[in-house]
Every structure is written in C-alpha cells, then in structure tokens.
PyMOL CGO cylinders between C-alpha atoms (Angstrom):
from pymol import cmd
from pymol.cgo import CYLINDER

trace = [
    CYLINDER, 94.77, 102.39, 6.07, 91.32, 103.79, 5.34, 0.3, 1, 1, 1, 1, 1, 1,
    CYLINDER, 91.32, 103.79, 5.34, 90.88, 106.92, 8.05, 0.3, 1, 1, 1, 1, 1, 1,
    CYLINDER, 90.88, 106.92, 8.05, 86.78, 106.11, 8.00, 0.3, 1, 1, 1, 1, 1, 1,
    CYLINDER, 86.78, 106.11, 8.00, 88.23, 102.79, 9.73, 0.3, 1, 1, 1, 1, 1, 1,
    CYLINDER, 88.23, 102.79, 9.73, 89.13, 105.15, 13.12, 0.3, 1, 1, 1, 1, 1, 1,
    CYLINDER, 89.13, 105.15, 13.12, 86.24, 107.08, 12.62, 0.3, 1, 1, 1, 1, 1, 1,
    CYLINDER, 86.24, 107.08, 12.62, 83.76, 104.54, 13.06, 0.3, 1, 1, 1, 1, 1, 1,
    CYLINDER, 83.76, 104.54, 13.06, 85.71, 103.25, 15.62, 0.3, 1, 1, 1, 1, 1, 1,
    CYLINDER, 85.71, 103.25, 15.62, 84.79, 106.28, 17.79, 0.3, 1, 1, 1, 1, 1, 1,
    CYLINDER, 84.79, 106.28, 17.79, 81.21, 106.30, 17.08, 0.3, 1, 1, 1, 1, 1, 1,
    CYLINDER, 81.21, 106.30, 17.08, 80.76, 102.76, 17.78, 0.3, 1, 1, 1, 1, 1, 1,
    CYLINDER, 80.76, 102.76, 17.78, 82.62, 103.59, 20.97, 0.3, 1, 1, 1, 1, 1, 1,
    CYLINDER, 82.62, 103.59, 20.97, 80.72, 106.56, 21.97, 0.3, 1, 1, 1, 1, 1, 1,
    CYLINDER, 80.72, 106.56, 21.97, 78.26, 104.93, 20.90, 0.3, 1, 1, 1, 1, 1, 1,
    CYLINDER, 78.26, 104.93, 20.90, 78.83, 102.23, 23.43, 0.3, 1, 1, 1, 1, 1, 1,
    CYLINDER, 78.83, 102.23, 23.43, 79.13, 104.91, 26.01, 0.3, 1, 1, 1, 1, 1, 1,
    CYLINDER, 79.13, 104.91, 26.01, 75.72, 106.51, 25.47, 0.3, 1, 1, 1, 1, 1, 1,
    CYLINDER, 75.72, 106.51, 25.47, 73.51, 103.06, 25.51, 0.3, 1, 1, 1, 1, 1, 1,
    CYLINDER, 73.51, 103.06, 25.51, 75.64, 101.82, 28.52, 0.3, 1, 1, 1, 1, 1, 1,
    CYLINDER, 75.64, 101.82, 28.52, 75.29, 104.99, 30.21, 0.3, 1, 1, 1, 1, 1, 1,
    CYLINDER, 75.29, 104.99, 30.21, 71.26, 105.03, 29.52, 0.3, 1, 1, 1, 1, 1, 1,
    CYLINDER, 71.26, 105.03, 29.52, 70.87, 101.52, 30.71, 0.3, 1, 1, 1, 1, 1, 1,
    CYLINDER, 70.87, 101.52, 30.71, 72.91, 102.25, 34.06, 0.3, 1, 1, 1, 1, 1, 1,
    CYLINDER, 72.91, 102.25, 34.06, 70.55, 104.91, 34.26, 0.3, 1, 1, 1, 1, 1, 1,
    CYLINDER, 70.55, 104.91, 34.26, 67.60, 102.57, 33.68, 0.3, 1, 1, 1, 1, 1, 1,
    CYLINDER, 67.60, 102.57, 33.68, 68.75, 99.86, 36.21, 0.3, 1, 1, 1, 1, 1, 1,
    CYLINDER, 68.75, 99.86, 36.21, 68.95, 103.11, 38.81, 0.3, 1, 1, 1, 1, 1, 1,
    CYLINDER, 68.95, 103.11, 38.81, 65.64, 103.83, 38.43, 0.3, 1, 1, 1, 1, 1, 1,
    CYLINDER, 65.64, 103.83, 38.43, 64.13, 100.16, 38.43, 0.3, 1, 1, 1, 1, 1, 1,
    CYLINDER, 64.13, 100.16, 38.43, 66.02, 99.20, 41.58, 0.3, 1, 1, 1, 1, 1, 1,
    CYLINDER, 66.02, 99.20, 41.58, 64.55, 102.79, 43.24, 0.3, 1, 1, 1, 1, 1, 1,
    CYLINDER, 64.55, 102.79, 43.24, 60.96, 101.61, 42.41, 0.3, 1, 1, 1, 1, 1, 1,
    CYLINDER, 60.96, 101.61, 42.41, 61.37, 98.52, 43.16, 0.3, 1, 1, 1, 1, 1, 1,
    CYLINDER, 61.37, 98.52, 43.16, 63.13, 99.03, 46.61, 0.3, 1, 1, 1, 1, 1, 1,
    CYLINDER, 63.13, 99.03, 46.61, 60.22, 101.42, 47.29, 0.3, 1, 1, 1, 1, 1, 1,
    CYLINDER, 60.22, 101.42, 47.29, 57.48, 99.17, 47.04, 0.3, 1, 1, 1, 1, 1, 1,
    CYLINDER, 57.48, 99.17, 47.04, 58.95, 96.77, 48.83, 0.3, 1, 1, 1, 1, 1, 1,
    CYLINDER, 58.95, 96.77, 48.83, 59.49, 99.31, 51.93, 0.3, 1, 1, 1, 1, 1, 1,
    CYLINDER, 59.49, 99.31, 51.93, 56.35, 100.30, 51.02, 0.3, 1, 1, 1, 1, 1, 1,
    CYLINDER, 56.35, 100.30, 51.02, 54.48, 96.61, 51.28, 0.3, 1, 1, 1, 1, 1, 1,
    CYLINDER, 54.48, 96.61, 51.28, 57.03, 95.89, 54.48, 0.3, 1, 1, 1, 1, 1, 1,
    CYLINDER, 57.03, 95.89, 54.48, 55.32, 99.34, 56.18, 0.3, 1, 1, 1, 1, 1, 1,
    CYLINDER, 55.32, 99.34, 56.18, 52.34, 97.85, 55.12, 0.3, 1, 1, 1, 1, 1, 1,
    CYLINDER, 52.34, 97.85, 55.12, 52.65, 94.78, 56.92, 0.3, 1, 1, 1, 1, 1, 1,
    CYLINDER, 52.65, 94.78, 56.92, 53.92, 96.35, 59.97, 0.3, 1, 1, 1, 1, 1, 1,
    CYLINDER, 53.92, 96.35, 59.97, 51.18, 98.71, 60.48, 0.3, 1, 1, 1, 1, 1, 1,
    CYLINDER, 51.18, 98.71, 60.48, 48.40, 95.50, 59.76, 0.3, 1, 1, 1, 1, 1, 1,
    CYLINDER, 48.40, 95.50, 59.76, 50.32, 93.72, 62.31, 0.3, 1, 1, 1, 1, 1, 1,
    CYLINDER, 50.32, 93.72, 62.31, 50.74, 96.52, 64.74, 0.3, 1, 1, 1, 1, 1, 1,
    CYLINDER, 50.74, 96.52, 64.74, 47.02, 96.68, 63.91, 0.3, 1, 1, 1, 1, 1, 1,
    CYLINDER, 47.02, 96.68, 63.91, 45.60, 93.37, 64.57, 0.3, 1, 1, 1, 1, 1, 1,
    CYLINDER, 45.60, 93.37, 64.57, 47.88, 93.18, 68.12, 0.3, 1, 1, 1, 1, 1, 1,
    CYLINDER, 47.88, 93.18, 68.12, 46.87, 95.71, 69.92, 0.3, 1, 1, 1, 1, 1, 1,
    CYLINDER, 46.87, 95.71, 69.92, 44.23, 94.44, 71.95, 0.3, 1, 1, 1, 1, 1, 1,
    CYLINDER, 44.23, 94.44, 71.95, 46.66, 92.04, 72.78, 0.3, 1, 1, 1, 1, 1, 1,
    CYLINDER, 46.66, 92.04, 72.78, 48.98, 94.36, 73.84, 0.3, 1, 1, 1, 1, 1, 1,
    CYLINDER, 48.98, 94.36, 73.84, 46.42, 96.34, 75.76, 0.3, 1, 1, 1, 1, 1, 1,
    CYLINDER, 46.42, 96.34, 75.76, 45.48, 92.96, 77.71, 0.3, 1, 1, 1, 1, 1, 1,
    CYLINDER, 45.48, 92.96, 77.71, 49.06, 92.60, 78.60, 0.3, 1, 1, 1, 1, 1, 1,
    CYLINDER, 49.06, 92.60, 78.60, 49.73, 96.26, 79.86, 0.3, 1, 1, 1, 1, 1, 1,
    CYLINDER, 49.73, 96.26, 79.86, 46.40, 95.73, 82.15, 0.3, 1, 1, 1, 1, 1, 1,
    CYLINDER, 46.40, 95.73, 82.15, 47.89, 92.59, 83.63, 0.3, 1, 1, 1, 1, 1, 1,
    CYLINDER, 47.89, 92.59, 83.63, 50.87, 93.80, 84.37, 0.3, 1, 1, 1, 1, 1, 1,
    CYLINDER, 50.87, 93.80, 84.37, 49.32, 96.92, 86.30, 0.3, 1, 1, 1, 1, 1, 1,
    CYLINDER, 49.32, 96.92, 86.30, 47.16, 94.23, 88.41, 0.3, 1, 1, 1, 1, 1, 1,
    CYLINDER, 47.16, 94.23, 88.41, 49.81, 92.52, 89.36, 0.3, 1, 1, 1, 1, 1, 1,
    CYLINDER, 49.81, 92.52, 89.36, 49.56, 88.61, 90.17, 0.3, 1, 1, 1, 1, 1, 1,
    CYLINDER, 49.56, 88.61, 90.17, 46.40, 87.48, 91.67, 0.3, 1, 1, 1, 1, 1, 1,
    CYLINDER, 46.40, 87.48, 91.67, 44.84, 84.96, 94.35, 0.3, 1, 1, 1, 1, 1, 1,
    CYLINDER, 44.84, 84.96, 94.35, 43.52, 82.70, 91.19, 0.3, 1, 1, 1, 1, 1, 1,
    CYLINDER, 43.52, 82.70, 91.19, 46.62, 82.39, 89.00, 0.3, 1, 1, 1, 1, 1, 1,
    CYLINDER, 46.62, 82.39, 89.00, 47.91, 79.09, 88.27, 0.3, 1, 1, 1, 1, 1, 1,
    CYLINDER, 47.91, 79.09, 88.27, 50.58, 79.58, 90.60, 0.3, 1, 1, 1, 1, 1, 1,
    CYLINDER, 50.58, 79.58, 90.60, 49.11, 81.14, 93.50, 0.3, 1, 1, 1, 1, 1, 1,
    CYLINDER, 49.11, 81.14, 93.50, 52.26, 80.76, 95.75, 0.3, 1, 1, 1, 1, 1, 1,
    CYLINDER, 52.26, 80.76, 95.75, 51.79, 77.08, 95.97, 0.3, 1, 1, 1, 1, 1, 1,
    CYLINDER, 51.79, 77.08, 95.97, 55.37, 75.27, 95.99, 0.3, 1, 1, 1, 1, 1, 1,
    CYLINDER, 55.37, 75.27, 95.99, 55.09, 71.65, 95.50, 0.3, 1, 1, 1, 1, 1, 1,
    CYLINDER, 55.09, 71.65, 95.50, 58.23, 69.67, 96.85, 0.3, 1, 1, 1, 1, 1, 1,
    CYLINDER, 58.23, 69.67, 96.85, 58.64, 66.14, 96.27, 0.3, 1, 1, 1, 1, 1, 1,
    CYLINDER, 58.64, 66.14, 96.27, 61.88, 64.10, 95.74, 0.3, 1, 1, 1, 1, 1, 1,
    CYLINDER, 61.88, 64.10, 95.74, 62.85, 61.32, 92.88, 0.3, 1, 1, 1, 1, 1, 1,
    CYLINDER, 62.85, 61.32, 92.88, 64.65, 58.24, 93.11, 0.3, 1, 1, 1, 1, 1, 1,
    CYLINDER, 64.65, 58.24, 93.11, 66.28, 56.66, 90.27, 0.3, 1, 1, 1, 1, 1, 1,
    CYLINDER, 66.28, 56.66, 90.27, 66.17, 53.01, 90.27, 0.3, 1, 1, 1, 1, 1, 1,
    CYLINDER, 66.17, 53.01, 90.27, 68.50, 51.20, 88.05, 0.3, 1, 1, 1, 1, 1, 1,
    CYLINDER, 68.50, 51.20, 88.05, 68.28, 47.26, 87.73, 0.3, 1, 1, 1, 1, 1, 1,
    CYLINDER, 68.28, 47.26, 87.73, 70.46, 44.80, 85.81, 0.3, 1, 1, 1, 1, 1, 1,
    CYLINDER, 70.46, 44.80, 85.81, 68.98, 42.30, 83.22, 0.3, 1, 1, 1, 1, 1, 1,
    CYLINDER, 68.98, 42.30, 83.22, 70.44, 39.84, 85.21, 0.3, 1, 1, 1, 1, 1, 1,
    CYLINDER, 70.44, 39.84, 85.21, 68.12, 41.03, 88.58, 0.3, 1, 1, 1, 1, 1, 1,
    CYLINDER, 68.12, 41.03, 88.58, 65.05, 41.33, 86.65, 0.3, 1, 1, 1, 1, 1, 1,
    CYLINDER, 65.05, 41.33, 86.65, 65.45, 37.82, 85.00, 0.3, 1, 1, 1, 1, 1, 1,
    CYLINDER, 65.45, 37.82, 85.00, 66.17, 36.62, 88.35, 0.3, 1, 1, 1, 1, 1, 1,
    CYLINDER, 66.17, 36.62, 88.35, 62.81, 37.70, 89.93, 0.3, 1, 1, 1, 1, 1, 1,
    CYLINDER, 62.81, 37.70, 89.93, 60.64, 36.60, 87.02, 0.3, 1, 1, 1, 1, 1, 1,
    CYLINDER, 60.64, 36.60, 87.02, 62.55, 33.14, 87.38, 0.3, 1, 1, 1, 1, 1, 1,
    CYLINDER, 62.55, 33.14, 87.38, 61.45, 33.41, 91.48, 0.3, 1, 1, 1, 1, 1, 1,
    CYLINDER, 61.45, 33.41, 91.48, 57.55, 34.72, 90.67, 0.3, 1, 1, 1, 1, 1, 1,
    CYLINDER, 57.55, 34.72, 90.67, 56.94, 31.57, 88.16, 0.3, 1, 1, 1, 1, 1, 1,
]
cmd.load_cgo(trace, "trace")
C-alpha cells in the first residue's frame, strides 16, 4: 500500500468539505436576496394598490356615515307577489293542439 494513497484521500475529502461548505454558503445568500426582492416587489404592490383604492375607500366610509337614503334603489319598497308552477303532460298539450286545429 502506497501511504500518498490515504493522503490524497483526505485532501480530496476536505477538499470536498470546503467547496460544499462555500456553495451552501452561496445558496444562503442567493435565496436571502432573492426572498428580499420578492418581499420587496410584494410591498411594492401593496402600497400601489393601497394607493390607487383609497378614494374608493374614502367613498365607502362617507356612505356608511350617511346612512341609507330616500333615493337608494331600495328605498323601503317590498314587492310581494306569488308564483305558480304549472306542470303539463305531453299528452295534455298534444291534446289541446289536436282541439285548436
């Protein structure tokens, strides 16, 4: 057995251990940036949405302080009515076209 055999062994090992270790290290900082911008862009988009809504939201908080008024679709109108389901057999309806020719 040639002892440079074990030797090398342990370098390519450690070896192994150091690039492994440095690419861990890379991932780790890659996935912090990337998870940044994204929270970044995603605060982005909240606060242009927040933006562009809040004269919306500022027309709903006034109507809600009015309170419902005398020309709103409803208006306290209550419409009643009742419906009567009709159901006819083939055999009627052929009848009374048979009686109408």
């Amino acid at each position: 057995m040639r002892p440079s055999v074990t030797g090398f062994a342990l370098v390519r090992q450690l070896l192994a251990l150091v690039v492994g270790g440095g690419l861990f290290i890379l991932a780790l900082v890659f996935s912090l940036v990337l998870f940044s911008a994204l929270a970044f862009i995603g605060f982005g988009f909240l606060g242009y949405f927040w933006w562009k809504t809040r004269a919306l939201r500022q027309a709903i908080r006034e109507q809600a302080m009015a309170g419902p008024t005398a020309d709103s679709a409803t208006a306290g109108e209550v419409i009643e009515g009742e419906a009567v389901v009709v159901e006819e057999s083939r055999s009627e309806v052929k009848q009374i076209t048979q009686e109408v020719s």
